[in-house]
C-alpha positions in Angstrom: -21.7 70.1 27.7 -24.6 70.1 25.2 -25.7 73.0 26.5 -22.3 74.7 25.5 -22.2 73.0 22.4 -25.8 74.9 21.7 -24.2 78.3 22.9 -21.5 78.2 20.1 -24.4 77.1 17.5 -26.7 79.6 18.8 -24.0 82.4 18.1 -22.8 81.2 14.9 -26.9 80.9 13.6 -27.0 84.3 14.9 -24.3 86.0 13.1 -25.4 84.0 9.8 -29.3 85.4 10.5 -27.4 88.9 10.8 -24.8 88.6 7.6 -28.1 87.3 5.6 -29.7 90.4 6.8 -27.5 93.1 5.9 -25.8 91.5 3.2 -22.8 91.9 5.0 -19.3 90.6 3.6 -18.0 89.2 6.8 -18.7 85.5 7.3 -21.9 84.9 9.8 -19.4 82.3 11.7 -16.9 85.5 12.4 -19.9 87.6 13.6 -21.3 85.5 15.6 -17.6 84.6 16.9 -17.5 88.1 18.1 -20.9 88.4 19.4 -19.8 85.9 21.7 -16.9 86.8 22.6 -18.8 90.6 23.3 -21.3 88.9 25.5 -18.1 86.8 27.6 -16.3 90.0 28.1 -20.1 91.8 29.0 -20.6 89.0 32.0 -16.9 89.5 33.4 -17.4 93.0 33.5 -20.7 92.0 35.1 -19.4 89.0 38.1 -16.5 91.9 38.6 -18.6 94.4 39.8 -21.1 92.2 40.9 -18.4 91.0 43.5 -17.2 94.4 44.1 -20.6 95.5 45.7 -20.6 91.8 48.1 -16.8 93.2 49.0 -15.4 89.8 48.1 -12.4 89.7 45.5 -11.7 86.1 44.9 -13.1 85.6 41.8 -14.2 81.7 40.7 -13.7 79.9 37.6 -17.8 80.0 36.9 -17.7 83.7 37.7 -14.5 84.3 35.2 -16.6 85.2 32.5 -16.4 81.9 30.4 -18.5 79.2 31.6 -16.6 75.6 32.6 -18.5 73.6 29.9 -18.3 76.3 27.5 -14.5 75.9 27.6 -14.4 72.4 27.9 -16.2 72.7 24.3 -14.1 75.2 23.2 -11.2 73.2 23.8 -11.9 70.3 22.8 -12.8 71.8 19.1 -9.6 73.4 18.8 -8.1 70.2 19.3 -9.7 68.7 16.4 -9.5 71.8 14.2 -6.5 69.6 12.2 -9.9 67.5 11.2 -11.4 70.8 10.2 -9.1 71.7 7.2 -9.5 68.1 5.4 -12.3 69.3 3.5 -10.8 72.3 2.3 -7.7 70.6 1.3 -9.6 67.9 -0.7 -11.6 70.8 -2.3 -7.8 71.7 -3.4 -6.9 68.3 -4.7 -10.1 68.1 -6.5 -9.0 71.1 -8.2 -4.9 70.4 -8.9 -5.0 70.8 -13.1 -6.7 74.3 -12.2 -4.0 75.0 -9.5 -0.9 73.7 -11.9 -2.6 75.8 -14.5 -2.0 79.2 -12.3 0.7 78.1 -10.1 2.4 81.9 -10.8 -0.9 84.5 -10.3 -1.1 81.6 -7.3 2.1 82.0 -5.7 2.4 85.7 -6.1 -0.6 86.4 -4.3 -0.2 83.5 -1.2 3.3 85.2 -1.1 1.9 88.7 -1.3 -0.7 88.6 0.9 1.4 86.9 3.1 3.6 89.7 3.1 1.1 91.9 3.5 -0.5 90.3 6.5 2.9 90.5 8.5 3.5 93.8 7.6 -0.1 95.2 8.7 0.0 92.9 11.8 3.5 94.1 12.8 2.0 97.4 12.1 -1.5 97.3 14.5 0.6 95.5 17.1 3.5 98.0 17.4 0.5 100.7 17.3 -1.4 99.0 20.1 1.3 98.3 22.7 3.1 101.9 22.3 3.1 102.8 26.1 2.3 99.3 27.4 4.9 97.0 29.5 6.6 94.5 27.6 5.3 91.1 27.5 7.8 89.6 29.3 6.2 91.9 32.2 2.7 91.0 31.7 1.2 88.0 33.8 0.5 84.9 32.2 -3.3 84.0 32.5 -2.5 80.2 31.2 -3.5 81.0 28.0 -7.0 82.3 28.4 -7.7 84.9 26.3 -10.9 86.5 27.9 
């Protein structure tokens, strides 16, 4: 568990280190989220035709990809994530006479960019599943995205 716990550190300081280094405008947290995420998808690809050459195809949950303690972890996390906004919002309470101050140029652009987020996700999603079954065809993997 603490080794997992390391893992998701070890990515996140690593995608910081690299954002530092090229000045990049991405968080270090979102690169190193994908970095991650790369490696999990590089080690299924990896137990899959690692397996292939043994001529076995059951596949177990180790050899998935994603580590058992790793998800445990990951889990867990995103069951507290509710805990993770409370900073945040009393960042936004802190700053409420600001907020009242602005409440139009405020609104327009949570509205706007709101708007805009739908529209570009509808967009990419229609784009990307042009020529794919529906999704009330595809198999449901419990959730697990990788």
């Amino acid at each position: 568990m603490v080794q997992a716990f390391f893992i998701l550190l070890f990515f996140q300081f690593l995608g910081t280190a690299l954002q530092d280094c090229f000045h990049l405008s991405v968080p270090g947290a979102v690169i190193g989220m994908f970095m991650l995420a790369a490696c999990l998808i590089g080690r299924k690809q990896f137990f899959k035709i690692r397996l292939a050459k043994a001529g076995r195809t059951a596949l177990l949950a180790e050899q998935d990809g994603i580590p058992q303690d790793l998800a445990r972890v990951a889990r867990s996390l995103i069951g507290a994530l509710g805990l993770l906004f409370v900073p945040a919002g009393a960042g936004i309470a802190g700053q409420f006479t600001l907020l009242r101050a602005n409440a139009w140029p405020v609104c327009v652009a949570l509205v706007g960019s709101t708007l805009l987020g739908l529209v570009v996700t509808a967009l990419v999603m229609q784009a990307m599943t042009r020529g794919h079954a529906p999704a009330e065809n595809l198999p449901d993997n419990g959730g697990q995205v990788l």
